[in-house]
C-alpha positions in Angstrom: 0.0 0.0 0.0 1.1 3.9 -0.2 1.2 5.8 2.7 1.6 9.5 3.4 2.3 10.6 7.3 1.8 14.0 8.1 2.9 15.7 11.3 5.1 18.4 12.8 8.2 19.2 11.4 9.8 18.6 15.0 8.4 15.0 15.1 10.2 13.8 11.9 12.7 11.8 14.2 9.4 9.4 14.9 8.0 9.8 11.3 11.2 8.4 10.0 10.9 5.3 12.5 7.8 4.6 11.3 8.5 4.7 7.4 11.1 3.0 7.9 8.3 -0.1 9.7 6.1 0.7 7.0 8.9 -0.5 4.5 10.0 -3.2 6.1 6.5 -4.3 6.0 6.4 -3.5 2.1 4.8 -0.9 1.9 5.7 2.5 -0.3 5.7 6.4 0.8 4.4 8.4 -1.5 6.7 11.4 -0.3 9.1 11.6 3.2 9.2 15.1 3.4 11.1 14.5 6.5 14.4 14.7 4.3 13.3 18.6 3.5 15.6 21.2 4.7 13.6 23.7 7.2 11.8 26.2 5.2 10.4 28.5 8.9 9.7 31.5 8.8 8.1 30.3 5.3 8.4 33.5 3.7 11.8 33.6 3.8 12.3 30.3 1.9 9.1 31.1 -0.2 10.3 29.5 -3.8 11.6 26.4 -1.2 8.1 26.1 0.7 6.4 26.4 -2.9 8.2 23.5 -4.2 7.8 21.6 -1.1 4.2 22.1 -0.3 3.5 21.3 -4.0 5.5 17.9 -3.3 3.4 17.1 -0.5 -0.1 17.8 -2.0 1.4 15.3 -4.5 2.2 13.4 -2.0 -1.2 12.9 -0.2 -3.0 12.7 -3.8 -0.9 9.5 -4.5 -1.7 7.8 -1.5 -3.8 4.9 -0.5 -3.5 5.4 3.2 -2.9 8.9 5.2 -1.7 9.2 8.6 -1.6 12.1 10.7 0.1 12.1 14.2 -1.6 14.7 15.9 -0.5 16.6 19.4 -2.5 19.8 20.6 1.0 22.2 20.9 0.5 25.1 19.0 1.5 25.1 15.2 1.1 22.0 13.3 -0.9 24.2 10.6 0.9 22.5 7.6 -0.2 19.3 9.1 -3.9 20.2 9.7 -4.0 21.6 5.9 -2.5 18.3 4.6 -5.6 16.6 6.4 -8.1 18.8 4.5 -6.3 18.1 1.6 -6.7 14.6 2.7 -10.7 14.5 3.5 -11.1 16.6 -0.1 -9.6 14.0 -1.9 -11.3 11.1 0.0 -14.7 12.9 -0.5 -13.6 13.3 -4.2 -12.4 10.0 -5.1 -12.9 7.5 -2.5 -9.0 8.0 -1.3 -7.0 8.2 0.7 -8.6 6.5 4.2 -7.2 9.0 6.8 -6.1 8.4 10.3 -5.5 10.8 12.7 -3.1 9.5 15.8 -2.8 10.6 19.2 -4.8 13.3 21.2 -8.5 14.4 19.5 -8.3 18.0 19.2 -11.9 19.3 20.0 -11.1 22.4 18.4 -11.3 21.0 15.0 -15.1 19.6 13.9 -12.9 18.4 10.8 -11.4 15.2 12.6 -14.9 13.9 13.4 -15.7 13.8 9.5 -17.3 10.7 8.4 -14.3 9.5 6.6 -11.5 10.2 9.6 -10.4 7.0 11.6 -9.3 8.4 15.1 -7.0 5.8 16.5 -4.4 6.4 19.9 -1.4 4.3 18.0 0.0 3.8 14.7 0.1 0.4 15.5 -3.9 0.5 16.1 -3.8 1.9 12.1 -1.5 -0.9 11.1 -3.7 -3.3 12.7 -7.0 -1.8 10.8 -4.8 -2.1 7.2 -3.8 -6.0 8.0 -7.6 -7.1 8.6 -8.4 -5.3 5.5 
């Protein structure tokens, strides 16, 4: 399957730990944008945060599966962007089927959308893809 994990730029130590289980297991990434250089404050890297937003958007459209692992510190804006982009193209196409990992953020009605799996572990998402 393809996979696309979204999450904060300062988490990328535990992103990379889990593409790297996700290959073992077979599996592709669509794009591991944890190999990106830091692009903050964005518009002082604008023609770098163009490039690499478009990546990711590419990214998320070629995937079967998208995981987000979600905290409630302040920021993560990229990632909750790359989840809309996520429920958009589920809603327009059927895929990807998005998890969202860790703490529910109340603040956003857009994790409770009919086609957004809230699980507490990546290994509960890895379980859900093996009984598929």
């Amino acid at each position: 399957m393809k996979f696309y994990i979204a999450s904060r730029f300062t988490r990328k130590k535990e992103v990379r730990e889990i593409i790297e289980k996700l290959k073992k297991l077979g599996h592709i990434i669509t794009r591991n944008w944890t190999i990106h250089e830091e692009t903050y404050p964005f518009h002082e890297h604008a023609k770098l945060s163009k490039k690499y937003s478009e990546e990711d958007i590419d990214g998320i459209r070629e995937c079967e599966i998208f995981i987000a692992l979600h905290d409630d510190t302040a920021g993560s804006t990229g990632m909750h962007t790359e989840i809309g982009a996520a429920i958009a193209l589920n809603i327009e196409k059927g895929m990807p089927k998005i998890y969202v990992v860790g703490i529910e953020d109340s603040k956003s009605m857009f994790f409770y959308h009919p086609c957004v799996n809230l699980r507490k572990k990546v290994d509960d998402v890895l379980k859900d893809i093996s009984e598929r």
